[in-house]
C-alpha atoms as one frame of an Amber mdcrd trajectory, in Angstrom:
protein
  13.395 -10.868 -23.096  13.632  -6.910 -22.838  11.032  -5.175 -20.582  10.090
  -2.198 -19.713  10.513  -1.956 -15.993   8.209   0.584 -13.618  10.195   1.179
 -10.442   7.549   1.317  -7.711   7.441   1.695  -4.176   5.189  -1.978  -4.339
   5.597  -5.490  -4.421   3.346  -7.381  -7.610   3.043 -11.323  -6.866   1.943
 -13.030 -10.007  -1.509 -13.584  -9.876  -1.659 -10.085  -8.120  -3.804  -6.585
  -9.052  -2.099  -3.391  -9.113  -4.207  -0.129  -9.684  -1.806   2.535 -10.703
  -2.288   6.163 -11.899   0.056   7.150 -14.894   0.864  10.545 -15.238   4.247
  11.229 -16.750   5.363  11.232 -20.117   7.618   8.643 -20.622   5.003   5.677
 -18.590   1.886   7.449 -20.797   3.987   6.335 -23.835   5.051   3.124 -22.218
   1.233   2.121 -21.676  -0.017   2.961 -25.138   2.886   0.337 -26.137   2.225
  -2.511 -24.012  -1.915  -1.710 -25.044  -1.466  -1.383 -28.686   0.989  -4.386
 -28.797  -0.509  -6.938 -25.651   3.221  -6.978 -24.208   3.838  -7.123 -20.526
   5.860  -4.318 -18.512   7.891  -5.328 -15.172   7.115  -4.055 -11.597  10.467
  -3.814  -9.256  10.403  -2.512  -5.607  12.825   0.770  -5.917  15.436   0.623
  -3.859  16.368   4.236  -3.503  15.224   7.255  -5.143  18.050   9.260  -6.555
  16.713  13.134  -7.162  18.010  13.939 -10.226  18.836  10.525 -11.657  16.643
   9.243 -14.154  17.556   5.532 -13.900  15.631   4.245 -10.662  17.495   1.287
  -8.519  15.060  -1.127  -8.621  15.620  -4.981  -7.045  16.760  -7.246  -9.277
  13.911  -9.595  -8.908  10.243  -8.272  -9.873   7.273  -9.637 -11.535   5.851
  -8.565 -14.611   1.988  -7.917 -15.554   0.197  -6.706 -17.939  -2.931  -4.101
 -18.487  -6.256  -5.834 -17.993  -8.517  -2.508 -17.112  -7.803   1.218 -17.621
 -10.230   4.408 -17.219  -9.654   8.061 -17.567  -9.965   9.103 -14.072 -11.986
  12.035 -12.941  -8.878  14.029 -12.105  -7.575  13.458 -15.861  -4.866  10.932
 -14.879  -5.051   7.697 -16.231  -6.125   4.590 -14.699  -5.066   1.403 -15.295
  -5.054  -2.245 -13.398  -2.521  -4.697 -13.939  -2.558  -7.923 -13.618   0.570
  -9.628 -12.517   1.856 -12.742 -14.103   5.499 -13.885 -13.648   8.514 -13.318
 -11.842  11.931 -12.072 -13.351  15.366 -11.586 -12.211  16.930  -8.332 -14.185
  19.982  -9.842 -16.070  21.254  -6.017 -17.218  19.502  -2.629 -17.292  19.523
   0.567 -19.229  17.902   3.626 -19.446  16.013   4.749 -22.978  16.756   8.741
 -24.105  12.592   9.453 -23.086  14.134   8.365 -19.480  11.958   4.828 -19.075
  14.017   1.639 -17.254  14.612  -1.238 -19.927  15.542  -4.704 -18.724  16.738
  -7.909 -20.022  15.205 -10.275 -17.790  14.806 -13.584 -17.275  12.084 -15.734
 -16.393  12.054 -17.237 -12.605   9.897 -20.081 -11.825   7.005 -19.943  -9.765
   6.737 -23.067  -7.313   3.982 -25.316  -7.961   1.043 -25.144  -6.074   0.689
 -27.376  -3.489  -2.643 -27.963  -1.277  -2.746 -25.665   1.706  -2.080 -27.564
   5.091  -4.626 -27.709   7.752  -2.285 -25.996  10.230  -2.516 -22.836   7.884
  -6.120 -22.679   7.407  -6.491 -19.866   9.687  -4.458 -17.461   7.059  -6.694
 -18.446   4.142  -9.560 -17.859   6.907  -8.143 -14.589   6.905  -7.619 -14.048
   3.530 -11.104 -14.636   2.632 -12.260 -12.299   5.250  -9.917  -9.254   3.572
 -11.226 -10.141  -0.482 -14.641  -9.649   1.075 -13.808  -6.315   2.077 -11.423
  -5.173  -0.791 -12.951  -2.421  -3.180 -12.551  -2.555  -6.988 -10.218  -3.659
  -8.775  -9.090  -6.652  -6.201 -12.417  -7.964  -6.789 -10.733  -9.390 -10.067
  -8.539 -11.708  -7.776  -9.488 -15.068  -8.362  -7.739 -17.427  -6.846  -8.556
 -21.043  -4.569  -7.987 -20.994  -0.592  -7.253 -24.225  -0.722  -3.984 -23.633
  -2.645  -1.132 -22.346  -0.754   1.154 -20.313  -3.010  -2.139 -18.228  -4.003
  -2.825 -17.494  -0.261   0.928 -16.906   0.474   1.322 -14.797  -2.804  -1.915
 -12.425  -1.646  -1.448 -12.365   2.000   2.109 -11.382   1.632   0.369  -8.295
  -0.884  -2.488  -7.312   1.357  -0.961  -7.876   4.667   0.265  -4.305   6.066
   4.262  -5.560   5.707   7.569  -3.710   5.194   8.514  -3.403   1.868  11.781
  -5.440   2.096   9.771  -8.020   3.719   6.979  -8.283   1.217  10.512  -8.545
  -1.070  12.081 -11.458   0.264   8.615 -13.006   0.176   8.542 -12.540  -3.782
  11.842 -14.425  -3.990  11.222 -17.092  -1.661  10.614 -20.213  -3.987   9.036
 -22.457  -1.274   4.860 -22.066  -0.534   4.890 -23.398   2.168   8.315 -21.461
   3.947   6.253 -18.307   2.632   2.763 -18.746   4.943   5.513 -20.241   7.944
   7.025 -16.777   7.665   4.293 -14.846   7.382   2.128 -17.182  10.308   5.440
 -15.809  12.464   5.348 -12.433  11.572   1.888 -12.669  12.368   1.775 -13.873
  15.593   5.034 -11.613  16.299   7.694 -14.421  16.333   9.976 -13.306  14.174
């Protein structure tokens, strides 16, 4: 599958929102196409920006997501919210002549959900507590506490993390190894 890929300084889980303002040409035009045709555009963490490069180093692994809400914003950017859906690995890259990233990707797994464990109740205790207080658009998150790669997936999102942390959390394919990790970094162990 070829995506577009939008090299971000963000991590998208699936199941995740992502408000974004789009301003340049080349993601304007990019939009429009994934609206006019429903298709899906990938979020990768950049790795390093490169002044004067076009083609962003991204990580290989990223999840893609696709426009659920959009607005004209009062400062005449455009808004849009994107809903995240499912992870990729980049297989090869290119860059288009208009300067936008293009991916073949392939489709990674996400683990199936398993109940959440009583010994990580606290975290979805927590997680509750942060949705409550979450403006628009997060309010679109709908998820069940009770299901531990949906807590995992939007605590490691919300949770004020390094960016090559919130990283490996994306590629971790174990629920449960996620909330251990993040229960650590938490309660400073790691």
């Amino acid at each position: 599958m070829d995506l577009a890929v939008f090299p971000l300084n963000t991590v998208l889980f699936p199941g995740g929102v992502l408000p974004l303002r789009i301003f340049e040409t080349r993601y304007l035009d990019m939009v429009r196409r994934c609206m006019r045709e429903d298709q899906p555009f990938g979020v990768c963490l950049m790795l390093a920006e490169n002044p004067g490069v076009s083609a962003a180093r991204v990580c290989e692994v990223g999840t893609w997501g696709r426009i659920v809400d959009w607005e004209q914003r009062s400062d005449g950017l455009l808004g849009i919210t994107v809903m995240g859906e499912q992870r990729f690995r980049i297989c090869r890259s290119w860059t288009q002549p208009d300067g936008l990233n293009m991916a073949e990707v392939e489709e990674l797994d996400w683990p199936d959900e398993v109940t959440l464990p009583r010994e990580y109740e606290p975290l979805a205790g927590l997680l509750h507590r942060l949705l409550q207080e979450l403006p628009e658009p997060y309010r679109l998150l709908q998820g069940d506490l009770q299901r531990a790669g949906w807590v995992s997936a939007r605590l490691s999102e919300l949770l004020p993390l390094e960016l090559p942390q919130k990283q490996m959390l994306l590629e971790m394919d174990n629920h449960l190894n996620r909330l251990q990790l993040l229960r650590e970094t938490m309660l400073g162990d790691t």
